[in-house]
Every structure is written in C-alpha cells, then in structure tokens.
N, C-alpha and C positions, 0 to 999 in steps of 0.2 A: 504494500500500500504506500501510495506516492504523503509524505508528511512534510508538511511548513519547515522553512528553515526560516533563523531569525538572525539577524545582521552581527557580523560577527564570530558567527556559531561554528563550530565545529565542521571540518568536510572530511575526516579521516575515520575509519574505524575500523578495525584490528581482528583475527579470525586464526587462534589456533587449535590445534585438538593432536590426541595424540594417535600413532598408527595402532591399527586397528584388525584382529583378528576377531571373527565371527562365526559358531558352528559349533554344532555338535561334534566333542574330542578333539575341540581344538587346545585344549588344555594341555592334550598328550605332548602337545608340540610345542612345548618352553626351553626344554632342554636346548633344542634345535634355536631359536629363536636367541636365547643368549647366548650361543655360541657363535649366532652372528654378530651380535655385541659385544667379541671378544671378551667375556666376562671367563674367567677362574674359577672366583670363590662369590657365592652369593647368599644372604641374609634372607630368608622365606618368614615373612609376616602371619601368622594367624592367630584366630582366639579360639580357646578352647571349644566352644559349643561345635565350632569350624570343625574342629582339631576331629570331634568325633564321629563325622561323617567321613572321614578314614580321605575324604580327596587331599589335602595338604600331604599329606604323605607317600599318598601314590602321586602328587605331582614332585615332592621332595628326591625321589626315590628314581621318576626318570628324568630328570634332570642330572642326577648325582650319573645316571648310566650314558648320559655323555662324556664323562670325564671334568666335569664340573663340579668344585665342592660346596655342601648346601650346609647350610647352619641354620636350625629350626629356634624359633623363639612363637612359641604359642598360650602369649602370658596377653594378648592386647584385651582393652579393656572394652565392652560394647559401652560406646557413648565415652570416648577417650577425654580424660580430666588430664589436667598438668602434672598429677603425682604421677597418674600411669605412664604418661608420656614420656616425664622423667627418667621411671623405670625402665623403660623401652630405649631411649636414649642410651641409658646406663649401661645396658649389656648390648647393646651395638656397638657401643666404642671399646669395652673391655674386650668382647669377641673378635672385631675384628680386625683390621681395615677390610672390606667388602670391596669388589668392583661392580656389584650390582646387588639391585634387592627384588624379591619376588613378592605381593601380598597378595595371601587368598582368604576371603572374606568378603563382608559388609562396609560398608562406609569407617566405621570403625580400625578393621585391618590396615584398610588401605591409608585412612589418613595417621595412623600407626608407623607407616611406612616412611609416608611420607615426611614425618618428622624425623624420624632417626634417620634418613639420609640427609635430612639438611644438616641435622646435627653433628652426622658422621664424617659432614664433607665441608665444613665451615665454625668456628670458634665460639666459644658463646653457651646462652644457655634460651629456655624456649621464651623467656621473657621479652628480651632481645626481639624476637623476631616475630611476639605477637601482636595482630592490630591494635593501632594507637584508637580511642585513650588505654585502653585497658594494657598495653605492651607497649613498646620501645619501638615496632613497627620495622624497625632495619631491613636491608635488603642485601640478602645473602652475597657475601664477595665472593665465593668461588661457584664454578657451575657444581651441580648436584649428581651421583654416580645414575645410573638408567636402571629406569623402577618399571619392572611389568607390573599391571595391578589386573588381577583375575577378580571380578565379582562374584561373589555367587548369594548376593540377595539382589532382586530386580528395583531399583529405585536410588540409592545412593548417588549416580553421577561422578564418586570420587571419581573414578578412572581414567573421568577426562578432563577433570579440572584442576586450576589452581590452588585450592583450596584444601588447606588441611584445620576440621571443626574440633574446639575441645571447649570442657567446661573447666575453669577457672574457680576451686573450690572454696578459695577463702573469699572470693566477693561474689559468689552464690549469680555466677555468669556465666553465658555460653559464648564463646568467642570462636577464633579461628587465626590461622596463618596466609596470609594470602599475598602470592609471588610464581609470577609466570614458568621460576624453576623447579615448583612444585609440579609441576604437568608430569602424569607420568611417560614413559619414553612409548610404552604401547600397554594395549588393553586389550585384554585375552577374555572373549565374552564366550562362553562355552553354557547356553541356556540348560542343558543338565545338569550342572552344577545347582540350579535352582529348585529342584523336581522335591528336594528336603527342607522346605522353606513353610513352617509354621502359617497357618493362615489368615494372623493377625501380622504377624510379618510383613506375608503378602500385602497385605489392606495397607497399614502403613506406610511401606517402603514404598506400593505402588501409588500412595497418596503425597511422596515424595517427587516423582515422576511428572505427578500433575500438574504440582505445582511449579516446579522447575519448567514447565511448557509454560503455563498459562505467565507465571510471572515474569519469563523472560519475552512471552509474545504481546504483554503489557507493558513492558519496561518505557521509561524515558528516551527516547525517540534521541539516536546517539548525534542528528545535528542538530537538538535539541541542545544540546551542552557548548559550553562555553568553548571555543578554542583552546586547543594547548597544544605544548610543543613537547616534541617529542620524549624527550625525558619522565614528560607528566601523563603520558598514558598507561591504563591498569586493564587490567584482562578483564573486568565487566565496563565497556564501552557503552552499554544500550542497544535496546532494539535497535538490529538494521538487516539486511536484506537476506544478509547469510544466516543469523541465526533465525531469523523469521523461516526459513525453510523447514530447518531441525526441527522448529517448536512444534511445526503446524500437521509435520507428519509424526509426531509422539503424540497428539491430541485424537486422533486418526484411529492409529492403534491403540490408545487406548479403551476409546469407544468400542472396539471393538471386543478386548480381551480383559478387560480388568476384572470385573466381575466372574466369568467364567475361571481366570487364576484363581481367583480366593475360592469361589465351589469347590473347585477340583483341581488340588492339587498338581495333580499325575496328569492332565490337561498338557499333553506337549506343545502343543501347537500355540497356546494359551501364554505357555512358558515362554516360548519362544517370541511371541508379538510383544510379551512385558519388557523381556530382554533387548528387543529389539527401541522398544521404546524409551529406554533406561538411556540406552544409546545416545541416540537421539537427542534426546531430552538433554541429555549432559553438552550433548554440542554448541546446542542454543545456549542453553544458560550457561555454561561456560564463557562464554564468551559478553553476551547481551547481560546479562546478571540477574539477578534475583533483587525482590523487593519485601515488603511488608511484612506478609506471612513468612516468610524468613527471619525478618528482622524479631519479628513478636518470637519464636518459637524459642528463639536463643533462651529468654527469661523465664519461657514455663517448662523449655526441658532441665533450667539453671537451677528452680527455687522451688522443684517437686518435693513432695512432703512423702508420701507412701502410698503412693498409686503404683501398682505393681500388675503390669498388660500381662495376660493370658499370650502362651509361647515366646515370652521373652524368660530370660535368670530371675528367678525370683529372690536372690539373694538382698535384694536392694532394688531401693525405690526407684525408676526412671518413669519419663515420657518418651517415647523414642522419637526421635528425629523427626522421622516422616509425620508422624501421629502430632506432634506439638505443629507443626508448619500446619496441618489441615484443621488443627481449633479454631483456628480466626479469620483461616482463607474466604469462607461466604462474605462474611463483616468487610473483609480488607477490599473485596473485589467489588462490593455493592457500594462502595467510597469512594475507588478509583475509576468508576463507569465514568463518570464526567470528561476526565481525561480521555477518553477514545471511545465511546459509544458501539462506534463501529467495529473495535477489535473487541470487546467484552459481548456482542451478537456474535459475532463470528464463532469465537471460542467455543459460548455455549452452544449454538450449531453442527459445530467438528463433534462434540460429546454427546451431544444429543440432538439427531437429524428433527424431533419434535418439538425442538422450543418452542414455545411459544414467542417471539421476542418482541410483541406487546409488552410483554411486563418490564420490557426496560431495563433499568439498574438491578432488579428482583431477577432477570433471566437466568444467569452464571452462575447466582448466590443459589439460587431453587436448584439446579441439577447438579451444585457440589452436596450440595445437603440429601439430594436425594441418595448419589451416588456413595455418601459416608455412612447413610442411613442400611442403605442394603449391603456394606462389604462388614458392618459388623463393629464401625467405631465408634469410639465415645461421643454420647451428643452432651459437645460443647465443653467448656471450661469447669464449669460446674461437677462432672461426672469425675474428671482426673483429680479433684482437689483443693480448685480454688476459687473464691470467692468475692464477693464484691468491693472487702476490705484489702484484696491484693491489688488492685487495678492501680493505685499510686505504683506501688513497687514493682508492678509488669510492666508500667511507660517506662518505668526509670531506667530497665534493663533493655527494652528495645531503644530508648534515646542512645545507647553505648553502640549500636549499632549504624551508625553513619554512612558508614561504606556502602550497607546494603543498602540503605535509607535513601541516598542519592538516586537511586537508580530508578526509585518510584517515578511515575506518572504524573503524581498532583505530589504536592509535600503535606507532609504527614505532622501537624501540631500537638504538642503535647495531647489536648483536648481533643482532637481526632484520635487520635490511640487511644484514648480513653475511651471515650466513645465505641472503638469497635472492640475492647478489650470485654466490656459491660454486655455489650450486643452477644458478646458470643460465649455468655456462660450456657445457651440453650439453642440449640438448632432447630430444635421439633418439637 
C-alpha cells in the first residue's frame, strides 16, 4: 500500500534475515551445514523439557559424526532472566572458546544462545549490552561466532531476528538485547521437530506468530520517520514493502492452520503451515518491528504473581511470551485502527475471509478474541492475575519499553496504556 511521506522523512529502509533451511529432517543436516562454516568445536543450546524429547541429542550426536566436537549445555531457562543468562554465559566461557553454536528449542534456547555468543565473543557483562534505560545499551565491538538456531516451538521468530528477550529480576522487567549481530547465521526449521508441542504451547506460541504479523503489518510507516544517517539505523525500521510481504502471507497461513495445530497435535500438514508461518512472521517483524502488544507483554510476563499455564514447568510462576503479547492485543489494535483503517480491515480479512468490517475499529479486536477464545486462552488480564490496582505499575513497565514503542502507529500516552491495560482485564 502506497503511504504519505512527510518533508524530511526518511527514504531508506533496511531488510535482513538469516539463511534459511526448511523441511522435514532437515535437522539431520547440521553437521553438514557447519562444516561449511568451517566450525570444529560447537556449543549446542537447549533446555531440559527440549533435552527430553531425545532430538538435541540425536542432532548433538550427528553433528559430532562429522568430525565436529559438540559441547551440550541443556540448563536454558524457559523465559531466560539475567541470572540464567548469566549462568549460561558462565559455562560458555569456562567450556570453551566455540567457533560456532547450535540452539535447539523455543525462543528461550535460542535467545540462550544468542547471549553466550555475544558474550563469548566480546568483553563485558549482559548489562552492558542491555536496552537502554534498563542496560548500558553498547554495541558489540567484535563480530559474533555463527549461530544455527533450530526451532522446535512454532511462534518465537528468534531464529530470525535480532533480538535476544530476558526478564530483569530485581526490577520485576522484561527486556531484551537488540543488535543486528544477534541475527542468527541460519535457521534450521524442521516442522517435526514440533509434532511434541503441548497444546497451550501451541495456542500461545502461535498467538506469538500473530502478533509478530499483524504488529509489524501495522507498524509506523518507515518514511514515516525522521531521516537518519546511516550510523543511526536499527533493525526495526517500520513497515515497508518487504516486510509487508512476510506479514501478509503469515496472516494467510494462519487463517488457515492455527486452530487445527492446537486440535491436533499430530496434524502435519497443520504443523507444517505454523512453521511455515513462524517463518514468515519472523521476516517481517524482524525487520519492520513490533509495537504495543509487545511492549505491554514485557511487564505482565515481568510482574507475574503465580499463574502457572497448563503444559508449561510448573515449577514457577510464568506468563509465556506469546500468551502475555495476546492479553492486550484486541485493546492495542482497537486504538491503533485510527492510524491505518485500511491495514486493520485488511488484516482482519486475511484471518477471517467473514469480517464483517462494518464494525470498524471493533473488526481485528472481535476475530482476535474470537480466535483466543477457541484455541483455549486466558480471557484477559484478569484470568492470569492481575488487577485493576496493577495498571499504574503495567504503564510503568511498558513506558521502559521505547524501542518497541516507537514503532507504533499512533503514540501511545501514559493514559492510553492505561486505558487499554483496564480494557483488557476481560475479552468475553
């Protein structure tokens, strides 16, 4: 879609992603793969729940049978915090020097990963190199060793993005690292790897997915933004041409597969349109960025009390990821309709060929709520834990949130976050 420029504005925007294998037992093929990245000795990322679906090890295992030495660490944490990360750090630098690293897992793994190679390949410590205000923000001086990231939950996007997410546990936040040498070097999408994926998993991770479409095919319109030169460009540039492709075919597939994933499991074909969209989805957003529902999710996956999701660890309280991003998304997107009318019809259309898109700013907000209603997730804020007395302290922790905040559509006032934070203790 052809969008206004304004005098001054921006003409440049930016498009990377990493190489890309796709298919069933394309996993078998790492070994082979890092042996074209002249790699030796490599660092294999996973977390236990991973660890016991027996694949990290049969990929550990043919990897090692090219003559490649593999070093397992499968201690990552789901929903990586700064201690674990730490941890992780710790014995990447004791074990190794690495010339490459492998993660197989969840968003978790991989951005696992991708901290201990920055760490492993540059001075410092994670503070240093977390978004400012909450970190020091720095920009890694050396390049980073080449990271495969193998997913095996449908939803995450790590594999193609810059971004490595952690929560910050003395200020009760969810943050992240974000630097273009984070990208991993390729991504190894092998949809059976998913076929053991919990069906609230599913629901979430694939409510991860959606998001990552819809908010990078709502994003800020990249010559919407000021001018800059080249030193001052970041890998969420804004909606533009290329990512608007990615988005619109994750939007696509998922209309077609999401719900049938969460029924059925064993659904291959299912698996495979998730995966495919997981894809996808990461390309856009990767690149165009993420907005709102992002930014809120940070503070309610940050300031969870003991809400403990069905096939997640029940060791400890979480919101997961995907699951905190889709509590606010109806709210955030029934706010941001102003901004683009015509992209917020459209979307809901891609999902739902029956919009009605009479109802206007209600069209997007009705077919996510419908669609969170049938795959099984919590309705609303309310259900995980929190209440109308936290909505001071949920703006507080999305206003930390900047980076993503910029990317929005319309700008987001304390009192607007408020507002949609209150909106969406209930969906139904």
């Amino acid at each position: 879609m052809t969008q206004p420029r304004s005098t001054d504005a921006e003409t440049v925007f930016t498009y990377g992603a990493p190489g890309l294998k796709f298919g069933a037992g394309s996993s078998a093929e790492i070994g082979h793969d890092l042996s074209q990245l002249g790699a030796t000795r490599v660092l294999l990322v996973t977390d236990p729940g991973v660890a016991a679906t027996g694949h990290p090890a049969r990929i550990a295992e043919q990897i090692a049978a090219t003559g490649i030495e593999v070093v397992v660490f499968e201690d990552a944490h789901v929903e990586p915090t700064d201690e674990s990360l730490a941890g992780a750090v710790e014995f990447g630098r004791s074990e190794g020097p690495f010339d490459a690293y492998v993660a197989v897992g969840g968003g978790s793994a991989i951005d696992t990963a991708k901290a201990v190679n920055l760490l492993g390949s540059n001075e410092g410590e994670l503070m240093d190199y977390i978004n400012a205000p909450v970190g020091r923000a720095l920009a890694p001086a050396h390049p980073l060793q080449p990271l495969i990231a193998v997913p095996t939950t449908t939803g995450t996007g790590s594999e193609s993005t810059t971004i490595c997410v952690l929560d910050v546990l003395s200020l009760h936040v969810k943050t992240g690292i974000s630097h273009p040498r984070l990208r991993p070097t390729m991504a190894v999408i092998d949809p059976t790897l998913t076929l053991t994926q919990p069906a609230m998993v599913t629901a979430a991770a694939g409510m991860d997915i959606l998001c990552h479409a819809l908010e990078s095919w709502t994003a800020r319109w990249y010559a919407d933004f000021p001018a800059k030169q080249a030193d001052e460009r970041v890998p969420y540039c804004g909606a533009n041409p290329i990512a608007d492709m990615w988005s619109e075919k994750a939007l696509s597939l998922l209309a077609g597969a999401f719900r049938s994933a969460v029924r059925d499991g064993g659904d291959v074909h299912a698996r495979e349109q998730m995966a495919l969209a997981a894809t996808f989805a990461g390309m856009g957003f990767g690149n165009a960025g993420v907005h709102i529902p992002h930014a809120n999710a940070y503070p309610i996956a940050g300031r969870v009390r003991d809400f403990r999701p069905e096939g997640y660890p029940q060791e400890e309280a979480m919101v997961p990821h995907g699951m905190a991003v889709s509590l606010t998304a109806p709210e955030a997107f029934r706010f941001t309709f102003e901004a683009s009318p015509e992209r917020h019809l459209a979307a809901a259309r891609l999902l739902d060929p029956n919009t009605d898109t009479s109802a206007g700013p209600d069209a997007l907000p009705d077919v996510l709520s419908a669609l969170m209603r049938d795959i099984g997730l919590p309705n609303g804020l309310a259900e995980v834990g929190y209440g109308s007395a936290d909505v001071d302290d949920l703006v507080d922790g999305t206003l930390k949130q900047q980076r993503l905040l910029a990317t929005a559509p319309r700008e987001a006032t304390p009192d607007d976050l408020a507002a949609i934070f209150t909106n969406s203790m209930e969906h139904w």
